[in-house]
N, C-alpha and C positions, 0 to 999 in steps of 0.2 A: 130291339130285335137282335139274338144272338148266330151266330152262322149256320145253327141245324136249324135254326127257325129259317132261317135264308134259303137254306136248301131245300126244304120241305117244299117250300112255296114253288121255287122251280120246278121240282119236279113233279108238281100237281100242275105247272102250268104246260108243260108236253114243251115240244120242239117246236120253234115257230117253222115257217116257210122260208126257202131262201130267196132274194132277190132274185128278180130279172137279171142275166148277162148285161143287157142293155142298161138296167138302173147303175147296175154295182159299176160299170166300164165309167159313168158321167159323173159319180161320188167319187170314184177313185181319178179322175182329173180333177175335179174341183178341188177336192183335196189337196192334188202335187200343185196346182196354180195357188192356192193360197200361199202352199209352203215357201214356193219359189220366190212370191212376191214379198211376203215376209223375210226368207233368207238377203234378199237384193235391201229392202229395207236398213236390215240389222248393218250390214254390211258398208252402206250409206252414210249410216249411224258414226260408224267405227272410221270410214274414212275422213270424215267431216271433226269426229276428236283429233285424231293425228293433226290434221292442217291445223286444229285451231292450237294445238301443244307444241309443234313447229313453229307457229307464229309467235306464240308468245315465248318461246324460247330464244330465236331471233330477235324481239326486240329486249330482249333480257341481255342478251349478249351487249346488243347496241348501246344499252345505256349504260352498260357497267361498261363498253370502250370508250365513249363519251367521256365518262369521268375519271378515267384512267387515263384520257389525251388530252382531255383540258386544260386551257390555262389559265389558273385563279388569276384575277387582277392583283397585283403587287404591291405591299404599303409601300409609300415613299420612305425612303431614307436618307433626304438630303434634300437642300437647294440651291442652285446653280445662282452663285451673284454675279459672278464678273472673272476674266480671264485674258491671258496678255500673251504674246507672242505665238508658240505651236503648241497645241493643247487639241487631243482629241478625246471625245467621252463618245463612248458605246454603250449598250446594254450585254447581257449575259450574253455569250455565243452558245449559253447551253438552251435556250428555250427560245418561244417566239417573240422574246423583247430584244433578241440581236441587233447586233445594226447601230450604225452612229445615231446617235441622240440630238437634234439639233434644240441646241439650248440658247435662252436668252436670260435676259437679267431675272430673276424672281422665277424663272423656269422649277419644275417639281423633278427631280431623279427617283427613279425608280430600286429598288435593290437589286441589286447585283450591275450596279452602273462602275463601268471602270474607266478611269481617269488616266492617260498618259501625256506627258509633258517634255518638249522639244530641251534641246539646248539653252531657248531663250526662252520656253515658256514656265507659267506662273498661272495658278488657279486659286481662284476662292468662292469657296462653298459655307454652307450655315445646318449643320446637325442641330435641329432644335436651336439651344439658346447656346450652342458651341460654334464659335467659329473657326475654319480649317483655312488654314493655307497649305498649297501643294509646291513646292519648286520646281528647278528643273530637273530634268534627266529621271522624270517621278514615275514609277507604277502605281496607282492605288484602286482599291474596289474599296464600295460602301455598300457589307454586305447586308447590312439590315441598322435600321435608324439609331443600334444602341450599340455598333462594331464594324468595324473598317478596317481593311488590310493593308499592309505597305509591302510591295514586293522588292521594291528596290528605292531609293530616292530621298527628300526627303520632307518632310512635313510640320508646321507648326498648329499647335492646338491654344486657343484661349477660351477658356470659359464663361468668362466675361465678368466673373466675383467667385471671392476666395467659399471655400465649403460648397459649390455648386451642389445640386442634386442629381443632376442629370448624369445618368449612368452610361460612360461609353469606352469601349475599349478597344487599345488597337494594336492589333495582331502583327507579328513579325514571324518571321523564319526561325528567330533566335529567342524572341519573349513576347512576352501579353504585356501593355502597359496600360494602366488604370487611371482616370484623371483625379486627383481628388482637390477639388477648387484650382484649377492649373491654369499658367503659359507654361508651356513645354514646347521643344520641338526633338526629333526624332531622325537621326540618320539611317539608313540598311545600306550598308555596299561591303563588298569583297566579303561576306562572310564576318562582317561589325555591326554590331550595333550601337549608337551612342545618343547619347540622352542629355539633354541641357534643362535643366529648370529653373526657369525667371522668378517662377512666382508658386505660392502653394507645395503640394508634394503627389510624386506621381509612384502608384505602386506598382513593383516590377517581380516580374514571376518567369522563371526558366526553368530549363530542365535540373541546376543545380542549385538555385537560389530562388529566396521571396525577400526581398527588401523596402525598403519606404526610399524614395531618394526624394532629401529638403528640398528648400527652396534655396538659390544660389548654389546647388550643388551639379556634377555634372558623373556619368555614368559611362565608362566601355564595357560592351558584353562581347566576349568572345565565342567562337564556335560550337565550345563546350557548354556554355551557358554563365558562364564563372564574369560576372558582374564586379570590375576596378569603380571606387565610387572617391571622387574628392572633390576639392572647392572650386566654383568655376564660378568670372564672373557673369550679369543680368544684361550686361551690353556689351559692347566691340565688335568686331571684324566677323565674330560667328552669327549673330542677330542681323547684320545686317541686308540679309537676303527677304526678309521679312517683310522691309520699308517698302518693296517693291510693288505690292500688291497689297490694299490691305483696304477694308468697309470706311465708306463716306465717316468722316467726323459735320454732321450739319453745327456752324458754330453759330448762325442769328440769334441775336439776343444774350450770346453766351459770356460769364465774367470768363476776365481774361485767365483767371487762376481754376477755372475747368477747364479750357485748353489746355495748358499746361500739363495740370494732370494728364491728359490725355496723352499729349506729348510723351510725359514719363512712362505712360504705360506701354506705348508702341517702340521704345528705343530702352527701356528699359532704365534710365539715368534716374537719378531721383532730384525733384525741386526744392532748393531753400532760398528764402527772401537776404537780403540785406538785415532786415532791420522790420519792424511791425509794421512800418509808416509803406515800405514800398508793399508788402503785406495788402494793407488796406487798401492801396490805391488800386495796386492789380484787381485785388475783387469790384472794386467800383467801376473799372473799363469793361463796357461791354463791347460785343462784337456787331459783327455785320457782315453780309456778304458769305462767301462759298469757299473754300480750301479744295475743292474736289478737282481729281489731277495730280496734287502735288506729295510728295513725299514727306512723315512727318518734319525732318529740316527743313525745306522749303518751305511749307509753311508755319515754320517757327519764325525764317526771315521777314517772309511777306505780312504775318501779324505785328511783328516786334517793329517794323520797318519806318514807322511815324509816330511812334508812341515816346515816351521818355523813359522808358526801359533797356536796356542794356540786357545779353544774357554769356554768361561765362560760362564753357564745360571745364569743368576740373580732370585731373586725368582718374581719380576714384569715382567717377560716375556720377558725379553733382554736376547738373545744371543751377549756377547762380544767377539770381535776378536782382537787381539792383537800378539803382534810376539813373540817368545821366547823370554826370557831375555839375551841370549848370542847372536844374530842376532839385540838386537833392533835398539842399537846405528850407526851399520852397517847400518840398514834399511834405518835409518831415514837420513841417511847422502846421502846415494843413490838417495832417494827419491826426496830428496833438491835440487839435482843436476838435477836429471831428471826435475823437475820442473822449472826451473830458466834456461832451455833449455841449459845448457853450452857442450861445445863439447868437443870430446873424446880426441882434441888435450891438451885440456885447463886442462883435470881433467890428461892425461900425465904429463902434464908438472908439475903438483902438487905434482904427486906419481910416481919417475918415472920406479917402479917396476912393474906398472899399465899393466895388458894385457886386453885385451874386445875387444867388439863391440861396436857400436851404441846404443845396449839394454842398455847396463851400467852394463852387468853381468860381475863379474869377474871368470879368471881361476883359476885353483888350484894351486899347488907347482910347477907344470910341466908347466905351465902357458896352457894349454889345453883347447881349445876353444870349448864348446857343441855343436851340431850337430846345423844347420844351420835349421832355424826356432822353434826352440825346445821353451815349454817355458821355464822360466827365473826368478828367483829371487833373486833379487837382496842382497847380504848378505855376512854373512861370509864363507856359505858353497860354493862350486863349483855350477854353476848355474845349475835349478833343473828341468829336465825333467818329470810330474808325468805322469807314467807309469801303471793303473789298469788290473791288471791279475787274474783272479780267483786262490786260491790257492799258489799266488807267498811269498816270502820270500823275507825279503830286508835285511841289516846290517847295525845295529846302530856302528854309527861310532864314537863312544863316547868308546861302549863297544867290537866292533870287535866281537859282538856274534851274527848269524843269531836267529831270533824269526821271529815264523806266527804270523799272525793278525787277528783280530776275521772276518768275513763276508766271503761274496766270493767275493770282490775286497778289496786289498790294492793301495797303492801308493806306487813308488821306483824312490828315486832320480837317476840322470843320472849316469851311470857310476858302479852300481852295477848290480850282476847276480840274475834272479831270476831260481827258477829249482820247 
């Protein structure tokens, strides 16, 4: 139906009538009460969006301050072994790990733990498989498990074998230093830096220099950055701040020429035998007992102290080892024998006073054989179990007079009482 069609119809249908006043008045309210209650509706509507776009924009807010104020849990970058004199460690005063660290032995540090050390005090920590000693008069932060800073003081690093892999570097005012398989240690004061390397080579980066410094070599950096490098020796009077603090050597069961080495490695001195004979006998002495406490000399004295070993420092840095003069010829004759494999029947039949085992120890007057496994050296003495006891007493069998001995471990051949 088109619009004249529309039209046509109306006006064949006339005018209608109009409402009552009264109808049109009740249509015309219901009307506005619809409207109104629809209008309050809509409005409803609209207030209830608002709260609910407020709400979640507040907690929108919340969680983006949330993660803006938080504070991620920290990797460790270090662990606390042990410490001597005045030594205070804190955490970062920039966040909420502030505040003194109360640390014990095996304790976890956190990054940004800063280490400072007294007059007399001495710290040692463990970076992974690197271990740090701190001195005295030291600032240091460990600001994350693979980089450490030195503000002032000074610090030894060992890595514990030459080529480490473990990447860590340690930042100064004046250069970056790099371990690469290292002992090093590291001075900062007045505006110097100086650099010692025992062992391996440590790489050094400034503002005016990249160099490698060897091993045996030793480094001044001045202000500028301008790195003097020359020969320095692996022991003396500058290492020995070192001796003072330094991780348990446990020696049970240990030949006596792994101590040593050890020895060499904490003092820096290098070991040579006599002769092949004292050689083999050192590796045949095992140990026993604790060194923990003492310093590596002291307990170089306290193992060496009843053995038939002897040790000379040279002033070139050799530790020599050698055997008494009243055991040499004994030694070396033992030695010979062990070496040229001949049996216990063969060395019988040579000596036939001869009592032993297998080891090639001999018994005493009693012909007395040492306890089964003990160790053994081979000599004129009865074969020699070393025995370390804090406090213990042994008897020189020369003079049949008990004496102490300086440390808190000694050694006691077999067969004597200690009390």
């Amino acid at each position: 139906m088109d619009e004249r069609q529309i039209a046509r119809a109306l006006a064949a249908a006339g005018t209608r009538p109009e409402a009552p006043a009264q109808v049109a008045a009740q249509v015309h309210a219901a009307l506005e009460r619809a409207w109104v209650a629809d209008l309050a509706q809509r409005r409803h509507r609209q207030r209830m969006r608002w709260a609910i776009a407020a709400m979640l924009l507040l907690a929108a807010g919340g969680t983006l301050w949330l993660q803006m104020n938080r504070q991620a849990p920290r990797a460790d970058a270090g662990i606390y072994v042990a410490s001597r004199g005045a030594v205070d460690i804190s955490g970062d005063g920039g966040d909420a790990h502030a505040g003194r660290v109360v640390a014990v032995g095996g304790s976890a540090l956190p990054a940004g733990t800063l280490i400072r050390t007294g007059h007399d005090g001495f710290a040692l920590l463990a970076v992974g498989s690197v271990s740090l000693r701190i001195g005295p008069d030291s600032e240091a932060r460990l600001e994350r498990a693979d980089r450490l800073r030195l503000a002032r003081g000074r610090i030894y690093l060992d890595s514990g074998t030459r080529g480490a892999a473990q990447d860590l570097r340690l930042l100064t005012s004046l250069g970056t230093l790099q371990h690469v398989g290292t002992q090093f240690q590291a001075t900062v004061e007045a505006q110097r830096l100086s650099i010692l390397v025992r062992e391996g080579r440590v790489r050094l980066t400034t503002a005016a220099t990249k160099q490698l410094i060897e091993e045996r070599e030793a480094a001044e950096v001045d202000a500028g950055g301008n790195a003097h490098v020359y020969a320095a020796p692996a022991y003396g009077v500058a290492w020995d701040w070192i001796s003072e603090l330094h991780p348990d050597m446990p020696i049970e069961g240990l030949p006596l020429t792994e101590f040593l080495a050890w020895f060499a490695r904490e003092t820096g001195q290098r070991i040579e035998y006599d002769s092949p004979a004292t050689r083999a006998a050192a590796q045949a002495t095992r140990l026993s007992g604790s060194i923990a406490g003492l310093s590596p000399q002291q307990a170089l004295s306290a193992v060496l102290a009843s053995t038939q070993f002897l040790a000379e420092s040279a002033p070139d840095g050799v530790l020599r080892l050698k055997a008494r003069p009243a055991t040499h010829a004994k030694l070396h004759a033992d030695a010979v024998d062990e070496l040229a494999g001949r049996s216990v029947n063969q060395r019988a039949a040579r000596n036939p006073g001869f009592v032993g085992d297998r080891s090639g120890a001999r018994g005493g007057a009693a012909g007395r054989f040492p306890p089964s496994g003990a160790a053994r050296i081979p000599g004129a003495r009865p074969a020699t179990d070393l025995v370390l006891a804090a406090g213990a007493r042994r008897t020189d069998r020369s003079h049949r007079t008990p004496r102490r001995l300086a440390g808190t471990a000694v050694a006691l051949p077999a067969g004597t009482t200690g009390s």
